[in-house]
DSSP file (Angstrom, degrees, kcal/mol; ACC not computed):
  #  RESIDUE AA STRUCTURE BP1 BP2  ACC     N-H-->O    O-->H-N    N-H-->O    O-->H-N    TCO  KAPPA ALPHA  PHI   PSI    X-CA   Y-CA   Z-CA
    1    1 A X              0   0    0      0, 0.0     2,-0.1     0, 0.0     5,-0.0   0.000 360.0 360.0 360.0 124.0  105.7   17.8  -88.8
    2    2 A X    >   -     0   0    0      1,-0.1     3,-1.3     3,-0.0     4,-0.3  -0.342 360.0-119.4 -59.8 143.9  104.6   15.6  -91.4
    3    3 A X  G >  S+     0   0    0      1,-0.3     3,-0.9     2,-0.2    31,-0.1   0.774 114.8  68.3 -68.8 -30.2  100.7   14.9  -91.6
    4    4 A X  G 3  S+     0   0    0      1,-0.2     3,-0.3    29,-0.2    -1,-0.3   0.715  97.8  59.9 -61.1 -25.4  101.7   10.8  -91.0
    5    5 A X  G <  S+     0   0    0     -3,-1.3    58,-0.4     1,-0.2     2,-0.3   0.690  80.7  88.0 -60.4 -36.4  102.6   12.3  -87.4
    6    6 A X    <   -     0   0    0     -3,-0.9    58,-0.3    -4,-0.3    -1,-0.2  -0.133  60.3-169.9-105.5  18.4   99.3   13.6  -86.5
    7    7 A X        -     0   0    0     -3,-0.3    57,-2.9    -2,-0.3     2,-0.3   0.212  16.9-158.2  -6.5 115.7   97.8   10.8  -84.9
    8    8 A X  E     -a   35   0A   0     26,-2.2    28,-0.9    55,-0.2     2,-0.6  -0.896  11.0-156.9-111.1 138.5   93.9   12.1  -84.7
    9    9 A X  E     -a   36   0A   0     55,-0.4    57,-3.2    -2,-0.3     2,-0.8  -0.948   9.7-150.4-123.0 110.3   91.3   10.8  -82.2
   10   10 A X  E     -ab  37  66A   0     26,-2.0    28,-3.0    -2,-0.6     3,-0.5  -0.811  10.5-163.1 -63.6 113.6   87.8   11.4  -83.5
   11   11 A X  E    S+ab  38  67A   0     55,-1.6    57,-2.6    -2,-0.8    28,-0.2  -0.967  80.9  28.5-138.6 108.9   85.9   11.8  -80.3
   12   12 A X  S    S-     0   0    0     26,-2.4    27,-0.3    -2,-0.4    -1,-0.2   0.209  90.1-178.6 110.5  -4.3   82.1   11.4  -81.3
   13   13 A X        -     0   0    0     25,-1.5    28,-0.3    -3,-0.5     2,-0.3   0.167   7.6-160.0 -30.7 163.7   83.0    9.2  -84.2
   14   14 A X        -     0   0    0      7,-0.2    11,-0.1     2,-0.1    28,-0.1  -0.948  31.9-160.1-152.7 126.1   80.3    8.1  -86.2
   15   15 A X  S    S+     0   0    0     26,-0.3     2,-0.2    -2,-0.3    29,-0.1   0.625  72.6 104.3 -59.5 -12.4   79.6    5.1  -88.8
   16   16 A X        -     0   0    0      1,-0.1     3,-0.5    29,-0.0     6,-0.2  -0.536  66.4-154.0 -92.6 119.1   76.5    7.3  -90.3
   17   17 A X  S    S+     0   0    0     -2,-0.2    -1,-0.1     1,-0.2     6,-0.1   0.629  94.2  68.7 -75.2   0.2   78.3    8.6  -93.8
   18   18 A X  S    S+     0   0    0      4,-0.1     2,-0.2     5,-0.0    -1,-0.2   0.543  87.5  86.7 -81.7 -11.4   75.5   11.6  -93.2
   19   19 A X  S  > S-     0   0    0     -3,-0.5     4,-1.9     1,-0.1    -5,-0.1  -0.578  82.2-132.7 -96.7 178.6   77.5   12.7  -90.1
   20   20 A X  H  > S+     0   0    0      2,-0.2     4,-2.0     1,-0.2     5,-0.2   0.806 105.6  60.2-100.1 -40.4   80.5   15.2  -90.2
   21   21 A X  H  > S+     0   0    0      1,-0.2     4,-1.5     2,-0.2    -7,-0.2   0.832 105.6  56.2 -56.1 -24.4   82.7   12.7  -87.9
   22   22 A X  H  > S+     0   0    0      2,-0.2     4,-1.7    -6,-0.2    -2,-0.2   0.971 103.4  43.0 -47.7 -77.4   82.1   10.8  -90.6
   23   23 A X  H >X S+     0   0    0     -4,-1.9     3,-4.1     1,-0.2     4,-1.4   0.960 107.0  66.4 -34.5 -85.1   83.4   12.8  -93.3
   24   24 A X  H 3< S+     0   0    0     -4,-2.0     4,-0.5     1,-0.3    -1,-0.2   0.539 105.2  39.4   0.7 -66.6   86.2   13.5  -91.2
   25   25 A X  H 3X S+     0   0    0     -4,-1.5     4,-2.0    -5,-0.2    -1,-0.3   0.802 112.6  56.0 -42.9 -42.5   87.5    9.8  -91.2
   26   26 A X  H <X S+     0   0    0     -3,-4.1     4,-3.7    -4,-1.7    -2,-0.2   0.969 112.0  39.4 -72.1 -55.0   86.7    9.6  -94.6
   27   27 A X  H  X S+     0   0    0     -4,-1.4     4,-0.6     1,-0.2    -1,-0.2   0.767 114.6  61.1 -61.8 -19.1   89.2   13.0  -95.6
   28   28 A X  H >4>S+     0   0    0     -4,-0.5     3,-1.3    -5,-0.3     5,-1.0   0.938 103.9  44.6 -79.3 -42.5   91.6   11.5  -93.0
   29   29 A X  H ><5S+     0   0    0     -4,-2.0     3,-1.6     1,-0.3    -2,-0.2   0.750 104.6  60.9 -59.3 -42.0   92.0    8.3  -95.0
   30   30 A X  H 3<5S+     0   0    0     -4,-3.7    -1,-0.3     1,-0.2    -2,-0.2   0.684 112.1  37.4 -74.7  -5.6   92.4    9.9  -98.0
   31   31 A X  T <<5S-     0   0    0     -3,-1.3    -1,-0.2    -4,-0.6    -2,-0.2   0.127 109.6-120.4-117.7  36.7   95.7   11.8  -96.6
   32   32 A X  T < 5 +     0   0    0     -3,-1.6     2,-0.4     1,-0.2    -3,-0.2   0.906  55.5 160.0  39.4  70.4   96.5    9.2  -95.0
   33   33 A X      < -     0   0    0     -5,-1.0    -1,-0.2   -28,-0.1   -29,-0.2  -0.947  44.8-113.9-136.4 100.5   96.5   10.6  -91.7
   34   34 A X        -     0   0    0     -2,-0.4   -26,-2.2   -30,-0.2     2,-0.2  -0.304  43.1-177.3 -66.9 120.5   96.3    7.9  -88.8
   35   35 A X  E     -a    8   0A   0    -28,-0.2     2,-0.5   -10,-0.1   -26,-0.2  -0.597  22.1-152.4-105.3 173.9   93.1    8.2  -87.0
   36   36 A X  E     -a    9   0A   0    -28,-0.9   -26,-2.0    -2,-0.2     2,-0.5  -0.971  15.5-141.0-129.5 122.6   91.4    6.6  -84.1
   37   37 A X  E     +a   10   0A   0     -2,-0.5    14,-3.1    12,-0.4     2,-0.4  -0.890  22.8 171.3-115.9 128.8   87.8    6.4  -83.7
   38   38 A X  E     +ac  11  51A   0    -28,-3.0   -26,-2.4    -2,-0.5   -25,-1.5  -0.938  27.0 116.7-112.0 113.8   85.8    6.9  -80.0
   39   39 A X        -     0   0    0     12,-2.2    14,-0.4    -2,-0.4    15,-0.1  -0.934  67.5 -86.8-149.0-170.0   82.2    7.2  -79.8
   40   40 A X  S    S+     0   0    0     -2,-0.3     2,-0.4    12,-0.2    12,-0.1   0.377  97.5  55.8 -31.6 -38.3   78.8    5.6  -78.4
   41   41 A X  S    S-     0   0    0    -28,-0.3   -26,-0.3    10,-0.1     2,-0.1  -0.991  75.9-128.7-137.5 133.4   78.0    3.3  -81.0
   42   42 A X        +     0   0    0     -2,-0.4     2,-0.2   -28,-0.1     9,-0.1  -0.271  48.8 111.0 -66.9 141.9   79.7    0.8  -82.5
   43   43 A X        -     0   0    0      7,-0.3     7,-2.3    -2,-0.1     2,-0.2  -0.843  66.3 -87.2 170.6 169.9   80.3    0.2  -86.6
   44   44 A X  E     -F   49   0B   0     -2,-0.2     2,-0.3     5,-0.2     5,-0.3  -0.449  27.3-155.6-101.5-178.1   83.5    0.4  -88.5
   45   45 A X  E >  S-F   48   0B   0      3,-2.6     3,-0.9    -2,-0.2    -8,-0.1  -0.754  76.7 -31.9-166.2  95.5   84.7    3.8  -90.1
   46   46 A X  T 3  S-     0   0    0     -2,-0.3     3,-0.1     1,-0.2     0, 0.0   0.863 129.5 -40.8  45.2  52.8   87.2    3.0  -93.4
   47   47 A X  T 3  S+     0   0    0      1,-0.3     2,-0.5     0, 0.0    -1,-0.2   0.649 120.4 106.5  84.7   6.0   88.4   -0.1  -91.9
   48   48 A X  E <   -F   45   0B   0     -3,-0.9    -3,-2.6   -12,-0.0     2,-0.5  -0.935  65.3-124.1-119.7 145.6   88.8    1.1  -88.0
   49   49 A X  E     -F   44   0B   0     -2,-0.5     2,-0.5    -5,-0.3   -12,-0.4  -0.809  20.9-115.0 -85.8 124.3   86.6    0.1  -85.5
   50   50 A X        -     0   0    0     -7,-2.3    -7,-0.3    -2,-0.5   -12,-0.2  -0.568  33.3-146.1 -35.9  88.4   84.8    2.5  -83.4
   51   51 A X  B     -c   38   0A   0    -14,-3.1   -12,-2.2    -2,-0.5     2,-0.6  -0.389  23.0-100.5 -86.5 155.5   86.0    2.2  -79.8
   52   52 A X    >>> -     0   0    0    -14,-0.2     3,-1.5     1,-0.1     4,-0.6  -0.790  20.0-154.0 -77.3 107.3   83.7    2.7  -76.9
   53   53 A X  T 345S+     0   0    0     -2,-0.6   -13,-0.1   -14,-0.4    -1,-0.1   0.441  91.4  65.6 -49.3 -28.1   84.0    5.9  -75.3
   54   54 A X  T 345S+     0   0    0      1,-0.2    -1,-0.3   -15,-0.1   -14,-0.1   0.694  95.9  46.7 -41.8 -54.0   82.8    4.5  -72.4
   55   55 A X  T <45S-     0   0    0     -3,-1.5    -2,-0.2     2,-0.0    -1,-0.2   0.384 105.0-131.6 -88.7 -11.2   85.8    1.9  -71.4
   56   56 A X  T  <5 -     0   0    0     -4,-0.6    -3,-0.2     1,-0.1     2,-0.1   0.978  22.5-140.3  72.0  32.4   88.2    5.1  -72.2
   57   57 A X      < -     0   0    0     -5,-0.5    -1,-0.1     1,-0.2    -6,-0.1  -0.161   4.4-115.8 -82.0 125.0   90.2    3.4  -74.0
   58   58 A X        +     0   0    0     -3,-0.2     2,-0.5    -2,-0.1    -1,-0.2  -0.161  34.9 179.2 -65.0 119.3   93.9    4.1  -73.7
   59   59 A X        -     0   0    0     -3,-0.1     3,-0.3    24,-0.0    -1,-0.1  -0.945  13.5-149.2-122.7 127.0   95.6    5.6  -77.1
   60   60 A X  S    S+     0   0    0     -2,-0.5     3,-0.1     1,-0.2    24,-0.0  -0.249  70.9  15.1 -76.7 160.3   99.5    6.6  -77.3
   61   61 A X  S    S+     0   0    0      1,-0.2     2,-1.7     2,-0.1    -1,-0.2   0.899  75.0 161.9  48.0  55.0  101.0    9.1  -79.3
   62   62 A X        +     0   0    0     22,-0.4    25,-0.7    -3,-0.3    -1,-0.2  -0.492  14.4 178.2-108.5 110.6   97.9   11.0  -80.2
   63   63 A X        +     0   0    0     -2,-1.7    24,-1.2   -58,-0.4    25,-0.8   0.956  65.7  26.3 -73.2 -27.7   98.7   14.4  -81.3
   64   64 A X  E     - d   0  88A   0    -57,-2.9   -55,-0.4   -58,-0.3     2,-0.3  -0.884  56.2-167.6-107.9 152.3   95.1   16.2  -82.3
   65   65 A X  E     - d   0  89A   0     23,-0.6    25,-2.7    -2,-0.3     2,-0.6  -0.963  14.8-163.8-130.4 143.3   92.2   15.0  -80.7
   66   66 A X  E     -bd  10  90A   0    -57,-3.2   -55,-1.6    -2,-0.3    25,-0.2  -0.931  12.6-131.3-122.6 112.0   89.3   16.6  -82.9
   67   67 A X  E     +b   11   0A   0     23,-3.2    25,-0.4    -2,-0.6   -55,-0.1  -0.393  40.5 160.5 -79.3 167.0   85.3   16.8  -81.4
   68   68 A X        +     0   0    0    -57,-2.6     2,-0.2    23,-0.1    -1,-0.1  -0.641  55.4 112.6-150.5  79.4   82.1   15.9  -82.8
   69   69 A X  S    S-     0   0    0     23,-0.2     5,-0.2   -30,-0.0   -57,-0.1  -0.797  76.9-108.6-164.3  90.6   80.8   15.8  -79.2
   70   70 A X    >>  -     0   0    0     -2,-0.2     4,-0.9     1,-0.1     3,-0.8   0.021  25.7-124.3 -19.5 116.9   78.1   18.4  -77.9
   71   71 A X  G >4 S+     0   0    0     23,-0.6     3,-1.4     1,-0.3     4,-0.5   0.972 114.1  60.1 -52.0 -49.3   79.8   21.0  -75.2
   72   72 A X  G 34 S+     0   0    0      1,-0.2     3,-0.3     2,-0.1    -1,-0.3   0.874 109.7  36.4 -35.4 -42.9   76.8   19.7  -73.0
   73   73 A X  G <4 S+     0   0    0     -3,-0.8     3,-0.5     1,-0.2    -1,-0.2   0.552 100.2  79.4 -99.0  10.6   78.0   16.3  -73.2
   74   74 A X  S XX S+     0   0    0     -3,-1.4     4,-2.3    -4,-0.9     3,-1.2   0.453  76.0  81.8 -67.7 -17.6   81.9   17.3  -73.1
   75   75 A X  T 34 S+     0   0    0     -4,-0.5    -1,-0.2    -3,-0.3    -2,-0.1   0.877  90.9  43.0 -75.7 -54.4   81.7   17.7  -69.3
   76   76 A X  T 34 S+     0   0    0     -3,-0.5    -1,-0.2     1,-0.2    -2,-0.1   0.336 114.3  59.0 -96.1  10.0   82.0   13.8  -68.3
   77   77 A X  T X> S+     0   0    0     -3,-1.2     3,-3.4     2,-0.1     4,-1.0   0.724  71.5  95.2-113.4 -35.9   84.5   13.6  -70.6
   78   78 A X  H 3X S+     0   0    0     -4,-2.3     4,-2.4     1,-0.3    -2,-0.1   0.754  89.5  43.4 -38.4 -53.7   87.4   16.0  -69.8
   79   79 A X  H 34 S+     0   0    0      1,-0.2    -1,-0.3     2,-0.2     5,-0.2   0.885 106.8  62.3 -65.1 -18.7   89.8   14.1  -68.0
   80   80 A X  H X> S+     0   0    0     -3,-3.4     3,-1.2     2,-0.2     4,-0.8   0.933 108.6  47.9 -38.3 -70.9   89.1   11.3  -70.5
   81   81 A X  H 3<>S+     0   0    0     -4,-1.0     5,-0.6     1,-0.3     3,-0.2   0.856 111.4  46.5 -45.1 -44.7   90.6   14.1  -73.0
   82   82 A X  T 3<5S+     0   0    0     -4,-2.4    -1,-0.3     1,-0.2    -2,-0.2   0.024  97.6  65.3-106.2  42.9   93.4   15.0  -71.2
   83   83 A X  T <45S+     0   0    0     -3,-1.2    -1,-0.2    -5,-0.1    -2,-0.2   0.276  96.3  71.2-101.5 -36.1   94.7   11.2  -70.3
   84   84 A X  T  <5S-     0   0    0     -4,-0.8   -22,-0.4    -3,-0.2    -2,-0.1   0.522  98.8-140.4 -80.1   4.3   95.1   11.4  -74.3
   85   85 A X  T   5 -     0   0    0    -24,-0.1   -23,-0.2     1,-0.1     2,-0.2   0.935  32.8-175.7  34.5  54.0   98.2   13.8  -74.1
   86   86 A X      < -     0   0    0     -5,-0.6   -23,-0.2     1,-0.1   -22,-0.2  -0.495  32.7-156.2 -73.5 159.6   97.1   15.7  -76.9
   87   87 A X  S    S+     0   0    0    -24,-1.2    23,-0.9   -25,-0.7     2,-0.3   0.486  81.9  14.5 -97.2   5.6   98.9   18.3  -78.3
   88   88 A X  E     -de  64 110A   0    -25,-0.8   -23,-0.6    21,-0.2     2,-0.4  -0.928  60.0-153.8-165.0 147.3   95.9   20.3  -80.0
   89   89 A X  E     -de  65 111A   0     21,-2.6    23,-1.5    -2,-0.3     2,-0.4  -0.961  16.3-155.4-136.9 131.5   91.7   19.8  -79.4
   90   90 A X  E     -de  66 112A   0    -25,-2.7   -23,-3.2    -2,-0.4     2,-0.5  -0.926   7.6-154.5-118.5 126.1   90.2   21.0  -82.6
   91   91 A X  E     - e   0 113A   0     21,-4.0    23,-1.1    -2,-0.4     2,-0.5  -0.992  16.4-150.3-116.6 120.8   86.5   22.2  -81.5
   92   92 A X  E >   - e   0 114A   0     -2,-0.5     3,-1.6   -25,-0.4     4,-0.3  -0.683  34.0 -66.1 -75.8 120.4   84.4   21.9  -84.4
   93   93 A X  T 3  S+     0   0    0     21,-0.9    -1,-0.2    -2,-0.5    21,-0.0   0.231 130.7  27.6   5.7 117.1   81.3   23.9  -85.3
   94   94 A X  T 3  S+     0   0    0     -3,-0.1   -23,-0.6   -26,-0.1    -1,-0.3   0.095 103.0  84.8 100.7 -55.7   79.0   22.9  -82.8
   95   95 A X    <   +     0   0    0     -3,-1.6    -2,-0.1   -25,-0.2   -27,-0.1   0.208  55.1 153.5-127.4 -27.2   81.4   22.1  -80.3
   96   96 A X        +     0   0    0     -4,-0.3     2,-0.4     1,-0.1   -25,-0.1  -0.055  10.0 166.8  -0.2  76.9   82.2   25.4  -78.6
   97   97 A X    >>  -     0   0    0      1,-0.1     3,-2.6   -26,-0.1     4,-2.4  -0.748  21.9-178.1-135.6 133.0   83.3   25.3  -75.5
   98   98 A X  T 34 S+     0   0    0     -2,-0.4     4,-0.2     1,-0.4    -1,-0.1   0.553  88.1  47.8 -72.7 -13.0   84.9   28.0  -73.2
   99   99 A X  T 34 S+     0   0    0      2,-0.2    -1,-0.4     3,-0.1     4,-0.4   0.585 116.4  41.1-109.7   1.6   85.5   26.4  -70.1
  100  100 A X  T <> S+     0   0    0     -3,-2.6     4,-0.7     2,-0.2     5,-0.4   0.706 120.4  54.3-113.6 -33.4   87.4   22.9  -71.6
  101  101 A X  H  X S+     0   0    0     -4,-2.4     4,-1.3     1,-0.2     3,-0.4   0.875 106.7  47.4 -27.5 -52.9   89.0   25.7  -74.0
  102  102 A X  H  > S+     0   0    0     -5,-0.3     4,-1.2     1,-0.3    -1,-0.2   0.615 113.8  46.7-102.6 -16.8   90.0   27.3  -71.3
  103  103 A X  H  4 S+     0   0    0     -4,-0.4    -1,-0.3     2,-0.2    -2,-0.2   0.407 108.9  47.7 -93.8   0.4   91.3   24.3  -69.7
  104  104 A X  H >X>S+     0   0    0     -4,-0.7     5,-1.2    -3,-0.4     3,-0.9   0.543 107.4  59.4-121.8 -48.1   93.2   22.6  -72.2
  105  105 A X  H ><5S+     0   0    0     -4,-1.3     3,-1.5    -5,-0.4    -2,-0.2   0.919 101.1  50.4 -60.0 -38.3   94.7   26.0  -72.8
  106  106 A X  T 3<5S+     0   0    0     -4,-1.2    -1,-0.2     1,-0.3    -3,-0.1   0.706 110.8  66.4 -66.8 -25.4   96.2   26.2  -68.6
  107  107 A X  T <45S-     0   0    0     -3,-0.9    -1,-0.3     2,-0.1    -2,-0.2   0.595 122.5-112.0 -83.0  -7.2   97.6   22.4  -70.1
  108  108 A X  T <<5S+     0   0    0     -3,-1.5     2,-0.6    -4,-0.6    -3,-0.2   0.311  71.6 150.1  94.8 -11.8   99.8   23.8  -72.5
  109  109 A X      < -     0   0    0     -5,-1.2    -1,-0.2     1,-0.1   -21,-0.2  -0.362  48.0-128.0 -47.4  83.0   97.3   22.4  -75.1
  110  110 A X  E     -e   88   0A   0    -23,-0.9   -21,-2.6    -2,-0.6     2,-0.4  -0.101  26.9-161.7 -55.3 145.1   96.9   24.1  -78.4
  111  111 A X  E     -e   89   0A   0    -23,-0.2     2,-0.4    -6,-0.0   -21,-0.2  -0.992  10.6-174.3-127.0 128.8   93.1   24.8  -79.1
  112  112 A X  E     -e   90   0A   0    -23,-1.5   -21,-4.0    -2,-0.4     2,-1.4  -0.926  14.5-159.9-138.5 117.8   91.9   25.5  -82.4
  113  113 A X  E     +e   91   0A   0     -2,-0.4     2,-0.3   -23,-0.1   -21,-0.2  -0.663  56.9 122.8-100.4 106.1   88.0   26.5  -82.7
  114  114 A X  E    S-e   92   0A   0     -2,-1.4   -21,-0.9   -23,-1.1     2,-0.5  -0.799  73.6-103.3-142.6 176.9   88.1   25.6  -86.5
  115  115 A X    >>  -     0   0    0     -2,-0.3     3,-2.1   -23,-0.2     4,-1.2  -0.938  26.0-142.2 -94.1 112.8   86.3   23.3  -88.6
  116  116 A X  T 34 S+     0   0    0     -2,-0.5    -1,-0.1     1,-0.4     9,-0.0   0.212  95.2  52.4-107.1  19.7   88.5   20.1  -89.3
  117  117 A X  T 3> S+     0   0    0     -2,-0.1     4,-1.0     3,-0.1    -1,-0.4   0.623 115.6  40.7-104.9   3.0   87.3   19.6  -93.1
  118  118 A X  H <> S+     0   0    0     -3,-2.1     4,-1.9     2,-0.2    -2,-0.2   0.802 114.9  45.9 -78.0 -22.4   88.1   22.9  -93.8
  119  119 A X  H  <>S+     0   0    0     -4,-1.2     6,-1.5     2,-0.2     5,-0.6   0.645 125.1  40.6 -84.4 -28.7   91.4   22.9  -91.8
  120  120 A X  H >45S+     0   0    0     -5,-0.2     3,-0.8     4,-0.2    -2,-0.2   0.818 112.6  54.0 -96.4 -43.4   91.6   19.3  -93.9
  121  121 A X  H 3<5S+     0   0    0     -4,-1.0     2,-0.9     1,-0.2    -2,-0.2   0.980 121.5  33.0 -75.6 -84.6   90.1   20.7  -97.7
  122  122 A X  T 3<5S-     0   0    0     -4,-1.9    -1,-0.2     1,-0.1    -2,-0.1  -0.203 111.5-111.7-122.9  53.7   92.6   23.3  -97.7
  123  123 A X  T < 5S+     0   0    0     -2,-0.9    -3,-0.2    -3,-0.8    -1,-0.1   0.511  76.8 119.1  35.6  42.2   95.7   22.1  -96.0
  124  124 A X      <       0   0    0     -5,-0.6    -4,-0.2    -6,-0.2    -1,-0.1   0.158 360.0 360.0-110.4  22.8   96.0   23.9  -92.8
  125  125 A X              0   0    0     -6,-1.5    -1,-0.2    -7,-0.1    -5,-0.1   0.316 360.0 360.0 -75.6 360.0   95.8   20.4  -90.3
């Protein structure tokens, strides 16, 4: 599968260039890799607007969806996740969690507990 395939939803996006969702956008954009960016607060993030996490907002064809989203606050989110028909949840450092892990996995769902600029830095996305 080509990396142009790999539709990504950042979930926790972040406009702040000090955060890692940040980076994330930033490394996605340089390999050209279409991403989508969900979190809390609104700003733009390399020319995409931040969508509200809130409204849910319906995205097709998304194959990774990648957190930056506290396991504590992951909770109110899960069907939200799996409405996105992902084919992989990348849990980032941070992100940990055993029971949405464990639930994505019973979906057929690859789960990857990896970090996604290292997975991005050295071309294993």
């Amino acid at each position: 599968m080509k990396l142009q395939d790999k539709k990504t939803v950042i979930l926790g996006a972040s406009a702040n260039p000090e955060r890692y969702a940040y980076l994330a956008a930033e490394m996605l954009t340089e390999r050209n890799i279409p991403f989508v960016p969900v979190g809390i607060k609104k700003g733009d993030v390399f020319g995409q607007s931040i969508l509200e996490i809130k409204e849910k907002p319906h995205i097709p064809d998304v194959h990774t969806v990648t957190l930056y989203i506290g396991p504590h606050n992951q909770p109110e989110w899960y069907d939200y996740i799996f409405s996105l028909n992902p084919q992989r949840i990348i849990f980032n450092p941070g992100t940990e969690n055993p029971e949405l892990y464990d639930l994505a996995k019973s979906k057929g769902i690859d789960v990857w507990k990896a970090c996604n600029l290292v997975l991005l830095r050295t071309g294993q996305f």
